[in-house]
C-alpha positions as CSV (number, residue, x, y, z in Angstrom):
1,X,-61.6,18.6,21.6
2,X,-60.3,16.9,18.1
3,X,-57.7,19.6,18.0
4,X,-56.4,19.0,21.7
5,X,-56.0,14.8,20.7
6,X,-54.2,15.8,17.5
7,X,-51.8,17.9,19.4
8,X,-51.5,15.2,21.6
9,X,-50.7,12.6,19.9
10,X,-48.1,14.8,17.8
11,X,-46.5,15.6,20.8
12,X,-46.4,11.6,21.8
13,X,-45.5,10.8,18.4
14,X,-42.1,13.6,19.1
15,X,-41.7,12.2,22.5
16,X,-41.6,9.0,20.8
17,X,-39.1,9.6,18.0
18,X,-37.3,11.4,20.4
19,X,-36.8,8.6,22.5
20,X,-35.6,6.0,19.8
21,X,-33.0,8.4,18.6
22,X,-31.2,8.5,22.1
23,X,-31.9,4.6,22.5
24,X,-28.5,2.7,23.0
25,X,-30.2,0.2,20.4
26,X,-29.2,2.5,17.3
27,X,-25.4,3.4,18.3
28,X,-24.2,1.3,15.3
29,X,-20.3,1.3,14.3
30,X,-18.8,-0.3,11.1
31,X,-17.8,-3.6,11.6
32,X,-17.8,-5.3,8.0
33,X,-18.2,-5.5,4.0
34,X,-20.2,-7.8,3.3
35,X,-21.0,-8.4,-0.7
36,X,-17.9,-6.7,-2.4
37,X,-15.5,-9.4,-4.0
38,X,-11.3,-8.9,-4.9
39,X,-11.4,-7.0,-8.0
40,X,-7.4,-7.0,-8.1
41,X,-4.5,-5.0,-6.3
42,X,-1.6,-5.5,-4.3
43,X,-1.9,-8.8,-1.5
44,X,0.0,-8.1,1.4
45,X,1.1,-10.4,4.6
46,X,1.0,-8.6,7.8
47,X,4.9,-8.8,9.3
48,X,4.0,-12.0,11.6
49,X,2.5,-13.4,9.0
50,X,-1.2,-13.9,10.9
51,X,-3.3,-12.5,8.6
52,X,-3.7,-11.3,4.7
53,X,-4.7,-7.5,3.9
54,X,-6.6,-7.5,0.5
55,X,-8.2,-4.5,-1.6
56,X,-12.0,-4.7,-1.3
57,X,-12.9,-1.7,-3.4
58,X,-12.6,1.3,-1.7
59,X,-11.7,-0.2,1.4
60,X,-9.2,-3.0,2.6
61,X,-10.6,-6.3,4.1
62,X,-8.6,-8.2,6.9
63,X,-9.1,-12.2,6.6
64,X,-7.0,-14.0,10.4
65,X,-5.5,-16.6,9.4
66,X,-5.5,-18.0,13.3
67,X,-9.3,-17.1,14.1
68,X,-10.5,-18.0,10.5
69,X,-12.2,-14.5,11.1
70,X,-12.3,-11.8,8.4
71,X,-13.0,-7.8,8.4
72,X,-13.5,-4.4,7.0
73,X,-10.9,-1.4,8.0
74,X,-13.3,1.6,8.8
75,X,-10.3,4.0,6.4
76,X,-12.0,5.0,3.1
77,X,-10.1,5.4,-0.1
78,X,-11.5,7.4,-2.7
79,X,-11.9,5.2,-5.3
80,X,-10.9,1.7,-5.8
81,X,-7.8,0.3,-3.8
82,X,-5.2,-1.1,-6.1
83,X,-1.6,-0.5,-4.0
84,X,-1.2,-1.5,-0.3
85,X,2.4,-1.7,2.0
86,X,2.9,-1.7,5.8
87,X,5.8,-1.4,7.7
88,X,7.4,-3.7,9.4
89,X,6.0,-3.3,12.8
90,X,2.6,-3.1,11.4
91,X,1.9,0.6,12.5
92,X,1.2,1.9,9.3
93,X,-0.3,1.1,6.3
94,X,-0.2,2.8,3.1
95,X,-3.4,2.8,0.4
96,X,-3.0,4.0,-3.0
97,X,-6.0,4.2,-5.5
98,X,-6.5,4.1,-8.9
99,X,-7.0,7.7,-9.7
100,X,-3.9,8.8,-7.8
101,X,-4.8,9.6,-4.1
102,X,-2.4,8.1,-1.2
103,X,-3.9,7.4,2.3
104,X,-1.8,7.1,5.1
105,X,-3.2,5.0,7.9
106,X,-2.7,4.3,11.2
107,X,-3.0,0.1,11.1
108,X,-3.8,-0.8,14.4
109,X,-5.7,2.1,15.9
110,X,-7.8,1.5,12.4
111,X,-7.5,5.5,11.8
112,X,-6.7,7.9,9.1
113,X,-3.5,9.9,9.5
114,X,-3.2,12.0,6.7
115,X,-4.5,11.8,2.7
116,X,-2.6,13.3,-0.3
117,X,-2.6,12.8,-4.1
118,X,0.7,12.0,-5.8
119,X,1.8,13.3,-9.4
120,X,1.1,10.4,-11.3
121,X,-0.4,6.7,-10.6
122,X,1.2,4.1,-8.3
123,X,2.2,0.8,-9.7
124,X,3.5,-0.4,-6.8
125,X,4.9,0.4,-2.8
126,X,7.3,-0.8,-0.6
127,X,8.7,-0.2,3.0
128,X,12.1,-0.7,3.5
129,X,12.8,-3.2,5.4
130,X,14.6,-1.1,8.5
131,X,11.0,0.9,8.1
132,X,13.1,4.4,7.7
133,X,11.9,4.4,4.0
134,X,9.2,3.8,1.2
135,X,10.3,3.0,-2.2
136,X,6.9,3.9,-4.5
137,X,7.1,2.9,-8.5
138,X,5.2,6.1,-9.8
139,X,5.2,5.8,-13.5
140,X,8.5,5.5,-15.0
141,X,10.0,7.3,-11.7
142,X,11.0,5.1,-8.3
143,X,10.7,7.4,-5.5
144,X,11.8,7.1,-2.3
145,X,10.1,8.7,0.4
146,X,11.3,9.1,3.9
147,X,8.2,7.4,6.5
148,X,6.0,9.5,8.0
149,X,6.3,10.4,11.5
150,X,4.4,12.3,14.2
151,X,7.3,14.8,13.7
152,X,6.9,14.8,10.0
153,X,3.3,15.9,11.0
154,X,2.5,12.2,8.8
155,X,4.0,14.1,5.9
156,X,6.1,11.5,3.7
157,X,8.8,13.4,2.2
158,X,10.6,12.6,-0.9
159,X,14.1,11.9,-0.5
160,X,15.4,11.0,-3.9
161,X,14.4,9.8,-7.3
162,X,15.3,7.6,-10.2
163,X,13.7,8.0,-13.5
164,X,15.8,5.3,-15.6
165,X,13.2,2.7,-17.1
166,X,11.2,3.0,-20.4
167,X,8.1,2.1,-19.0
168,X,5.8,1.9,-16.4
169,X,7.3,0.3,-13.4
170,X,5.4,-2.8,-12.3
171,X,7.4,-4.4,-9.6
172,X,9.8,-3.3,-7.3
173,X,12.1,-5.3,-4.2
174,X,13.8,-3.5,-1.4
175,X,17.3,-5.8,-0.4
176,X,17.7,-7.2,3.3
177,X,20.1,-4.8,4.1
178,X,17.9,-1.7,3.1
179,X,20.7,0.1,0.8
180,X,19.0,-1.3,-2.7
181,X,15.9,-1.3,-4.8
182,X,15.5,-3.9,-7.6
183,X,12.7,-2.6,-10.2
184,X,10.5,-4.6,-13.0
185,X,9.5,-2.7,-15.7
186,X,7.0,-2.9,-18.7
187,X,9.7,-2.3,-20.9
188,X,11.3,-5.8,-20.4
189,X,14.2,-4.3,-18.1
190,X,15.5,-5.2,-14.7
191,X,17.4,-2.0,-12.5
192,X,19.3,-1.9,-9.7
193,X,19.3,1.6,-7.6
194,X,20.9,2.5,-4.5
195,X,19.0,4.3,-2.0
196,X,21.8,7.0,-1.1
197,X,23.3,8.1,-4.5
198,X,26.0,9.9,-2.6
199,X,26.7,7.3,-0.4
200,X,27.6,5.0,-3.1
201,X,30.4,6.9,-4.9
202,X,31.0,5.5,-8.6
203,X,27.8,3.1,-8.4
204,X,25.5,3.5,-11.7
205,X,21.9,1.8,-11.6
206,X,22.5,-1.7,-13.4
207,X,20.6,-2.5,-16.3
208,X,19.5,-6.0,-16.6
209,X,17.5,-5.9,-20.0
210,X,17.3,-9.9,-21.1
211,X,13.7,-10.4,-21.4
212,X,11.6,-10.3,-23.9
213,X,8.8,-10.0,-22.2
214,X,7.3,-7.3,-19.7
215,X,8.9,-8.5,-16.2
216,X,6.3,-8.9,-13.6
217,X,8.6,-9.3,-10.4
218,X,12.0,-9.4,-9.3
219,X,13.8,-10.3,-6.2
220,X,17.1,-10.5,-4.0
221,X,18.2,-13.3,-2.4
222,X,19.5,-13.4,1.2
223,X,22.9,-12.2,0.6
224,X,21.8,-9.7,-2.2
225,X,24.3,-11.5,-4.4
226,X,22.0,-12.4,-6.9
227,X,18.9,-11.6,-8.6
228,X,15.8,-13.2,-9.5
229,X,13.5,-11.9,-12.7
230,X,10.2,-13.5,-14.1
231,X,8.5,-12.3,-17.2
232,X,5.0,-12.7,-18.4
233,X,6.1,-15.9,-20.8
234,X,7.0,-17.6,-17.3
235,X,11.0,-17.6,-17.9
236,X,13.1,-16.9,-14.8
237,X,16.7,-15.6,-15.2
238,X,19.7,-15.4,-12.6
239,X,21.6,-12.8,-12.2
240,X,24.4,-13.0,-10.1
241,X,27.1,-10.0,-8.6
242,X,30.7,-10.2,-8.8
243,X,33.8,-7.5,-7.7
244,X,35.7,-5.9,-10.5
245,X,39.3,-7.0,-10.0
């Protein structure tokens, strides 16, 4: 008789894990991150300007800026997130970590698309602003990488590459009309680089080496006339674009 009401209760006790497994009550999905702070990285608008992406370790965090709502993107990186760029439609967003590794992702199905790890670290990413290309500051090198496409089997493909500064690159600006990359550099430097080196017969990469200081950004204007440098002792310089005669 004891051994029949052991059985029986083990077999309640099964029916009864059994039971709380398959209840609707534990079909969890990831909504947020909630105790992980910024730690640093790239901080990027989304195209309509609606809502900031931030690095929140290995993960990116969403904060609305209509709905005063934040979240958590379910897309792990494998370490900590320091480089983010989406394209101008907001399709796809691009997550490089510290140790090297690039995750492609699709933005608003909230999905990995394909992982790879590049050669050397990524100081900074950029989609052009048609959204046919990526320039990526890798190193010393820029890099320009055609954008992944269902064709491309989410493969970004490198279609051309400078190596030109001194330094790690730190910054880097695409122009309005998509045909030019400005780059900052550690090494106090300021380039220019076309993004078709055959299609712009006779042009060299400019060299705009004023500073004294490691330039943190630098930007076109409207007209890609001129160009903007800062430095890290907070002096801005002009640089402005004229014909040869």
């Amino acid at each position: 008789l004891f051994f029949q009401f052991v059985f029986s209760s083990c077999a309640a006790a099964k029916g009864l894990a059994l039971q709380s497994v398959e209840s609707p009550m534990l079909s969890y999905r990831f909504s947020n991150l909630l105790g992980s702070a910024y730690k640093g990285g790239t901080i990027r608008f989304t195209p309509d300007g609606n809502a900031v992406l931030a690095p929140v370790g290995n993960r990116v965090g969403v904060i609305d800026l209509v709905s005063n709502r934040s979240l958590t993107l379910e897309p792990e990186a494998a370490h900590t997130v320091k480089v983010m760029a989406i394209n101008p439609s907001a399709a796809l967003l691009l997550l490089f970590d510290d140790s090297g590794y690039c995750c492609i992702v699709n933005f608003a199905r909230n999905m990995v698309l394909c992982r790879f790890r590049c050669k050397e670290r990524v100081y900074c990413a950029q989609f052009s602003p048609d959204g046919a290309f990526i320039a990526v500051g890798m190193g010393r090198a820029l890099q320009i990488w055609a954008t992944p496409t269902v064709e491309s089997e989410w493969v970004a493909g490198r279609r051309l590459q400078w190596v030109s500064h001194l330094d790690n690159i730190t910054d880097l600006q695409w122009s309005p009309c998509s045909q030019f990359i400005v780059t900052s550099g550690s090494d106090c430097q300021v380039r220019v680089h076309p993004t078709d080196a055959e299609g712009k017969e006779g042009f060299a990469p400019a060299v705009l080496s004023t500073h004294k200081a490691a330039v943190r950004g630098a930007f076109f204007d409207g007209a890609a006339t001129r160009v903007f440098s800062v430095d890290g002792r907070a002096v801005l310089l002009t640089w402005e674009w004229k014909a040869e005669d």
